[in-house]
C-alpha positions in Angstrom: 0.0 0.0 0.0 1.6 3.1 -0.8 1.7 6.1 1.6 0.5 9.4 0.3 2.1 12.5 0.9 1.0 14.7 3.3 1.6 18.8 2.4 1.5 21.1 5.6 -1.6 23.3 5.1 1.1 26.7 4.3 1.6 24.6 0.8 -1.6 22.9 0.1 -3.3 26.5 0.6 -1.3 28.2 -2.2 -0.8 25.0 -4.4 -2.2 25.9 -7.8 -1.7 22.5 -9.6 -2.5 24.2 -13.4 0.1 26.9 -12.0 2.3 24.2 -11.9 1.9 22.5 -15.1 2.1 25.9 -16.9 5.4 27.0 -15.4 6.9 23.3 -15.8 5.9 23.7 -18.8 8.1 27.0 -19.5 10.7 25.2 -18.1 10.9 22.4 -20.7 11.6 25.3 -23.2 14.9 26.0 -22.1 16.0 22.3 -20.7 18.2 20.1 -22.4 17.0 16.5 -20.9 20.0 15.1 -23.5 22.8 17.1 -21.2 21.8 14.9 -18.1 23.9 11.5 -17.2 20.2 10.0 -16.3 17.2 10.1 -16.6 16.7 10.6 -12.9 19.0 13.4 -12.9 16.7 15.1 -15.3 13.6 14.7 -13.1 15.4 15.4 -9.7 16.5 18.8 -11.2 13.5 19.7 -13.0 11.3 19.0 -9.8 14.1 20.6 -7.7 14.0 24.0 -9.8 9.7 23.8 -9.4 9.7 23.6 -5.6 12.4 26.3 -5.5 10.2 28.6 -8.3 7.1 27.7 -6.1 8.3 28.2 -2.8 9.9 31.5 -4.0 6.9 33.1 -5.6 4.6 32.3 -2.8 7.4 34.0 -0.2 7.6 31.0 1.3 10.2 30.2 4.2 9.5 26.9 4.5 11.3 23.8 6.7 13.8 21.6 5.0 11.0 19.2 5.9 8.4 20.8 4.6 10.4 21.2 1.1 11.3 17.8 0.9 7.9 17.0 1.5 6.9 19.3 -1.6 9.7 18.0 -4.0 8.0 14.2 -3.5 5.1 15.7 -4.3 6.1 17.5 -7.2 8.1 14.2 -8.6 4.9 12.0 -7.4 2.7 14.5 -9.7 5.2 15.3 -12.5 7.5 11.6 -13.1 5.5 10.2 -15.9 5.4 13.5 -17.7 9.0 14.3 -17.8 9.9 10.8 -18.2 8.0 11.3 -21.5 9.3 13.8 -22.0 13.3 12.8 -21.6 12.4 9.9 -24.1 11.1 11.7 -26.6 14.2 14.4 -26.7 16.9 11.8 -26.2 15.8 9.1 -28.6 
């Protein structure tokens, strides 16, 4: 059974989910998946850089917890679609 992640309220009350997808989204533009020694390397920094861009916008001081806690959410929400994406760019 798999555990969900839990957000503290601070994130879950600002979390905009199309938000996300649109500035991930802007972010593709400029990334080079084919530059990355993995595959995982790719996600981990693409969902690294949206937690930072999120957290920042909001003015958000949050806990190293509490980021954590959003990048597995963001790479819980976001892994099929880069994976995708990383495959089709590095063929």
């Amino acid at each position: 059974m798999e555990e969900k992640i839990q957000l503290s309220p601070l994130i879950r009350r600002r979390l905009n989910l199309e938000d996300l997808k649109y500035h991930l989204i802007y972010l593709l533009e400029d990334a080079e998946p084919c530059s990355y020694n993995s595959i995982g390397n790719f996600i981990s920094d693409m969902c690294d850089i949206l937690k930072d861009s999120f957290l920042e916008e909001n003015n958000i001081s949050a806990t190293p917890k509490t980021k954590d806690e959003l990048y597995h959410y963001l790479v819980d929400l976001f892994y099929k679609s880069l994976y995708e994406f990383y495959m089709d760019e590095c063929k």
